[in-house]
Structures are given as C-alpha cells and as structure tokens.
N, C-alpha and C positions, 0 to 999 in steps of 0.2 A: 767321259766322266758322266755318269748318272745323276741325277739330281732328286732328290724326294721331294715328293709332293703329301701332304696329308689332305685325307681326306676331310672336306667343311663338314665341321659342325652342325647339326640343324638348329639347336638350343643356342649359337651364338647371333645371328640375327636376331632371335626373340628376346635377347637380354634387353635391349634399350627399350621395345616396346613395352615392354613386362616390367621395367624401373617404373617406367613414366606412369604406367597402368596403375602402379602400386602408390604412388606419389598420391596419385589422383585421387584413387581410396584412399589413404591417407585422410589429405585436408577434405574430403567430400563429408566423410565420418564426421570430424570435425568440428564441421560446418553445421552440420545437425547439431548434433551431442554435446556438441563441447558448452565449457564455461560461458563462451558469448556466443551460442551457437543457435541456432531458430529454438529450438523447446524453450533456454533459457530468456529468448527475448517474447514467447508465450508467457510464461512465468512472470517475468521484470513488468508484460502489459495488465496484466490480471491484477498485480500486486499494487499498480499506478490508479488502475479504477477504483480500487477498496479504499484506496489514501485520499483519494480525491473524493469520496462518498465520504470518508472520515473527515474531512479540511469540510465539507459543505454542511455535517451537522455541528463539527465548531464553531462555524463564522455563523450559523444562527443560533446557537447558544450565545454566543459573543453579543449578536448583535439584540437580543433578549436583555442580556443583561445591563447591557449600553442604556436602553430602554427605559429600565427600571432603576439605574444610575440617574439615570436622567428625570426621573420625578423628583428624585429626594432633594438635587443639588436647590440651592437657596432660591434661584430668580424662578423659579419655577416648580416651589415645592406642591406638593400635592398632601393634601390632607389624608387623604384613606391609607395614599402607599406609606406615610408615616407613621398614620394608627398602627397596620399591621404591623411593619417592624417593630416600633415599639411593644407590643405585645407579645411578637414571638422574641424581643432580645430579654424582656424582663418575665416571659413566661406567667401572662397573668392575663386575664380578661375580664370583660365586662358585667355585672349580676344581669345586665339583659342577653347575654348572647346564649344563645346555644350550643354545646360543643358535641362534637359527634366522634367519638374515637374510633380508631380504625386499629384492625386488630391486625395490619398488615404492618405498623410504623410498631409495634413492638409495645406501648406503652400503654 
C-alpha cells in the first residue's frame, strides 16, 4: 500500500512568525499613535505646563487681591485704599486732583 506524502509548505512555518510580527506592529503603532500613546502623552505634558503657567498667574492675581482685601477690612483699614474705592464706586473726585483720560479705557 502506498502512502502519500505532500509536499511542506514553505509559507506554513512563516505563519506563526508573521502573526506574532503582525501583533507586534500592531500594539508598536499603538503605542505611538494611539489615544494614550507617546505623541498623546507630548500633548497631555505641554497642555499641564500652560495650566500650571495659567494656576501661577491666578494665585497671584488671588493673592493681589487678598492684599487689597486686606486694607479695607476694619482692624486694619487704610485711608488712601478707601479714598480710592470710594471715588471709583461713587465715580466722583476731588476739585484738587487731576484727571488724565486715557483714550484706551474708552471714555
């Protein structure tokens, strides 16, 4: 009795290499490109420096303002920072002062 034989493949060895190869590419691409992938975590560090340049000119506007809080309260009021607000809240001044308009505030 004869038996048949076929002849091997040469492309069936390179299957399993050739998945895994592909796999690889795969998650490599990925790994770049992707959603959470290095560009996007360039992106995410760039966007954390601007926020944190943005949070450090609020917390000194904050703390300007704190400042200037802090004259008007009672145990520690301050004459001048008084004068001023009252004049800019009642929009009025002195026959001694001098006003100098600026033609950038519009008015």
């Amino acid at each position: 009795m004869a038996t048949r034989q076929r002849k091997q493949s040469k492309l069936k060895p390179l299957a399993l290499p050739l998945g895994c190869l592909l796999v690889l590419a795969y998650f490599s691409y990925h790994a770049v490109e992707g959603h959470y992938g290095l560009e996007a975590l360039e992106t995410l560090e760039a966007r954390k420096v601007e926020l944190n340049k943005e949070l450090d000119e609020l917390l000194a506007k904050r703390a300007k303002l704190e400042r200037r809080v802090a004259l008007l309260r009672p145990d520690s009021l301050d004459r001048d920072m008084l004068d001023e607000r009252a004049r800019q809240a009642l929009n009025l001044v002195h026959p001694t002062d001098i006003v100098i308009y600026d033609a950038a505030d519009g008015s």
